[in-house]
Structure formats: C-alpha cells, structure tokens
Phi, psi and omega in degrees: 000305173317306182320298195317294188319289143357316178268329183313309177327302162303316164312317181287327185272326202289276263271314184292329183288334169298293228304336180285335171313272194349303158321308205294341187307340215257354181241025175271000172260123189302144180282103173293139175282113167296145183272185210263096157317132146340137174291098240212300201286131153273126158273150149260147177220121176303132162218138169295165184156110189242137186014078159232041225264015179253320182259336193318317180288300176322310195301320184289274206317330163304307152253037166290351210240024177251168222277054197201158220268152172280335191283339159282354169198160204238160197233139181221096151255111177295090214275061209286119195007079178250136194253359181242222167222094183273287189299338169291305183310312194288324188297354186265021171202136168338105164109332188264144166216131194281128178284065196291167181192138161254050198235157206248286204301346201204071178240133186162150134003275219286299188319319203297297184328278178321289161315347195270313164337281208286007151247359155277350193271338196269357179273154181302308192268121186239160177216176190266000184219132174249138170232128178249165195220175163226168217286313200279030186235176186230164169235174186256142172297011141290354189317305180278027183254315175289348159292304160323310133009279178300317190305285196300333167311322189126339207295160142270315176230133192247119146263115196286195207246143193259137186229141169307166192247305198240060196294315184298348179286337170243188179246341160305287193291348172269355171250340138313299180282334168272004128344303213283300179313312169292340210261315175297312191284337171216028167208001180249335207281321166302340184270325182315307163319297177273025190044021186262173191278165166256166197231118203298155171232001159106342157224180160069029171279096172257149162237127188304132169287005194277292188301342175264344151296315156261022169281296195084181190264280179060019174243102167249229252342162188307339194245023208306285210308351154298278194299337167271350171310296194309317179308301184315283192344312196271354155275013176079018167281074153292129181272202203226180188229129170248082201299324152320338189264050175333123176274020228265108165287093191316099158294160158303135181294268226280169156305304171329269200321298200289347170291287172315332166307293178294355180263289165311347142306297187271339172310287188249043141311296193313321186296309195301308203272016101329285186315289220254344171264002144302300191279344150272291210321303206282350191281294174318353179266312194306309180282359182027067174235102194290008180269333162280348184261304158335281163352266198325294160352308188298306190308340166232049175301334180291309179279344142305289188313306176300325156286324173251043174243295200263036146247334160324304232244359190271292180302324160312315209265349192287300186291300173000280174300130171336137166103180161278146205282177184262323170272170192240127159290125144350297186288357210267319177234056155221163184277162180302323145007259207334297160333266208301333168295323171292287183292302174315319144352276210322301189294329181275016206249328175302284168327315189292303169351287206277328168320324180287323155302322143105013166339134192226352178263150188269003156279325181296316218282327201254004156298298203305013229257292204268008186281325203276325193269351189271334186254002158264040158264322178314340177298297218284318168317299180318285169324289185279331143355286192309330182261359199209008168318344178276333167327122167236049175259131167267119188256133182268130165297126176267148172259165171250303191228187200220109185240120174258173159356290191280347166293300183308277189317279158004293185299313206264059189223000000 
C-alpha cells in the first residue's frame, strides 16, 4: 500500500515539473524592448529600510539620477525601528523623506508597508502609482519610465525584473543570480506571454494607488509579496512582469546568511498555501480559469519541495540498501530516452537561462560547479521550515559594503 502512495506521489510531482517544462518553452524567444510613453504617472516610491544606514544613500542618490522628471515622483523612506542612523542619513538629502516608525509588536516588511499606506493616504499630495523597493537595492535609470508605461497600459500591479547586484561575489550570491535569471526568463516571461499572473518578488514592485486604497495592503506575513500576489489573483488582477524595468538586489555572501534567509522564505511560503490554496485551487476549478489554477499551483510549490526531497532521499537509502528494494521508481518503467532526457533538462535549463539572458561572466558560469549543493540545501531548509513554520520572526540581511550603479552596470558590459 505504502509503494502505491508513493509511486502516485511521484506521478503527481513527475507531472507538475513537465507541465512547468512546458511553460518555459514560451520564454525561449527573446523580449523586444518597448519605447518610452510621455512621462504622465506620479509615483510615490517607498524603500523599505531597518538599519540601513550603510547602503540606503546610493539607492537615494540612485534614484535621484533617474531619467524622469523629477517633479513626477517623491522618495519615502521607511525608518522601520531602526537603531543606527538610517533616518540621519536619509535627511541628508534634499526632498527625501524620512518616516520613522516604532513598534516592537508589529515588526516585519509587510507592517512598515502598511503603517507607510495609511500616512501617504493622509498627505495632501496623492499619486498614481506607489513603487517599493528595499534599501540595499539600485535601479536601472529608466525605471519609472518602464512603470509609466505599465501604468498608462491598464496594468495595476508590475513586478519590475529582479537582478543581482554582487552575483560575483560567492558561489552564494552567484547562485542567486542564475535563480534570479532563470526564474525572470523561463518562469516569469512565459507567464507574461500566456497572460497568466506573475509573482511579486518583494521589490521592484508598482502598484495603482486606486487598487491598494481599495484592497488595502494586508499582507504581513514572511512572505507579503506572496501573499498579496494571491489576494490580486483571487479578485481577477494579474500582475504582470515589466521586463524592462531592472532591479538589483543585494544577496547574502554566505551560506549562513542565505539559509536564514531562504529559511523565512519557506516558513512563510508554508503560511500563505495553508491560508490560500484551497479557496484558489477551488474558485480556479469553479471558474475553469487556468491562471488561477496556475496560482494555487505555485503556492504550494514549498510542498513539492518538501515532498519530493524525503521522497528523494527516500528512494536512494531505499536502491542503497541490501536486498531487493521496497519502493518502486518511476523511473523504472520509462524508457532510458526518457530518463536521460529528464536529467539533462534539470542540469541545462540553468545554464540555457543565462545564455539567454546574454550572461557574459565566466566567474558566474564556473560558480555552476557549486550550483547543485545551493539546490539540494533547499532540502534540509524546507524540512525545518515545515516544523517551525508558526516563526513570524524576520531575520535581517546584514551589508558589508556600498555598491553603486555604475559598478553593477561595469561587471555586466
């Protein structure tokens, strides 16, 4: 009986990795850049910010210098209980304004947002688009041209395209970025393709300010950008990926740091496809809508992961062990084809990314070496992830250093 369960399992996990093949086929064709609509939308544009007070000034200086009337948008930084001088820092520059905010009990990303709302709502001055950002990120200086863009298109919520900032410094932060690469090129630009929704990544975010008054934020969790992807969804909003608008996002050097990271990531992956895949899963059946059946799918991609790493690993100490084995392989009944077609996918599909994408350093290309141990660490994170999922504690990325515009933009020429 166990065998069956098992192999069904396997059936279930083998179907969603074709059906996710499939999707990526649709981003093997390249994205023509759209030209620049007259400059129209105002932004507020948010940056998150808890002791940042070591990268927080580039980002402003960044994006004082980007290529849009300045007089269309206002820099709002949120000085979410912050203990060093973040908010001094910021005061240093003409125009920017610091928000301080205190609270010990409601500490996390998604409160800051929410409390940053309900005092932009209360200003004088209101605008047509909010973009948030975080402190340690840079943008390309077109950004809020390609939001203007998205905005005057009809869209409500944009996700801009997320990029590394320091992908050469580890074989960590380099394993970020062919993620980021793989995940913008063959899992967000197919959906963009098929109209289906895209998945907020947590920056590089716009939003209609019409639809977050009426919505609200309401997203707390380890995960808000999850969890407010779904809200849009389940009101028929998709957002969309504005592949033009470029992002860069500082990673963690180490492993330590990327654990603890990647660790408050699947705790609250898990809390959102608890809360959220049941009442999507059944409104997409009810509605035969396959963008909402996507969706639900995602969410509990943290539960694929966690199922097939201890069925994996199930199956190894199984062929391993003396004797004839007890479980049955999939594989075992496909042809070798099949087999051998299935693993070259898995290994090439990382690499065919960044080619595609036009990667040009040969230190990242030779990180893919260390690529293979950054995705089986997702097991064991998962796993206690799975066990320790009621944690609503946010563990903060420490900076090191100071990276501008023109370093990042340098490495990739």
């Amino acid at each position: 009986m166990l065998n069956k369960i098992l192999f069904v399992v396997q059936i279930i996990v083998g179907a969603i990795g074709v059906y996710q093949f499939v999707l990526s086929i649709f981003g093997w064709k390249a994205k023509k850049t759209a030209g620049f609509r007259d400059p129209e939308k105002t932004f507020a544009v948010l940056i998150a910010a808890h002791n940042e007070e070591k990268v927080v000034g580039a980002l402003i200086e960044n994006l004082l210098k980007m290529n849009y009337p300045r007089e269309l948008f206002d820099i709002f930084v949120i000085c979410d209980n912050c203990t060093d001088g973040t908010a001094s820092v910021v005061r240093r520059y003409d125009g920017v304004f610091a928000c301080e905010r205190f609270n010990k009990h409601q500490r996390g990303k998604g409160f800051a947002i929410e409390w940053m709302l309900k005092e932009l709502w209360s200003r004088k001055r209101q605008y047509d688009g909010i973009v948030m950002l975080d402190a340690d990120n840079l943008v390309d200086p077109d950004f809020l041209h390609h939001m203007n863009n998205s905005l005057c298109e009809g869209h409500k919520v944009v996700q801009g395209y997320l990029d590394t900032k320091n992908p050469e410094d580890s074989w960590i932060t380099a394993a970020y970025g062919i993620t980021y690469w793989f995940c913008n090129r063959l899992w967000q630009l197919p959906r963009t393709r098929l109209k289906m929704a895209n998945f907020l990544g947590g920056t590089g975010m716009c939003f209609d300010t019409a639809l977050l008054k009426e919505m609200g934020w309401g997203a707390t969790s380890l995960v808000e950008d999850l969890e407010f992807t779904v809200r849009c969804v389940q009101r028929g909003i998709y957002p969309v990926m504005n592949y033009d608008a470029k992002v860069y996002d500082e990673k963690p050097l180490t492993f330590r740091a990327s654990a603890r990271q990647r660790l408050r990531w699947m705790q609250g992956h898990f809390s959102v496809a608890r809360r959220y895949f049941f009442p999507l899963l059944w409104q997409s059946l009810k509605e035969r809508n396959l963008a909402k059946f996507d969706t639900a799918l995602y969410t509990i991609t943290v539960y694929n992961v966690l199922i097939g790493s201890i069925l994996t690993l199930v199956l190894w100490f199984d062929q391993a062990a003396p004797g004839a084995p007890m479980f049955t392989s999939i594989y075992y009944y496909l042809p070798v084809w099949v087999t051998a077609a299935s693993l070259f996918v898995s290994c090439a599909q990382f690499p065919f990314a960044m080619m595609l994408e036009k990667v040009k350093s040969w230190k990242v290309y030779a990180y893919l070496l260390m690529f293979p141990v950054f995705l089986l660490s997702w097991w064991p994170i998962t796993i206690y992830a799975f066990f320790t999922q009621n944690n609503k504690t946010w563990s903060h990325t420490q900076h090191t250093r100071v990276l501008r515009l023109e370093e990042v933009q340098g490495k990739q020429m």
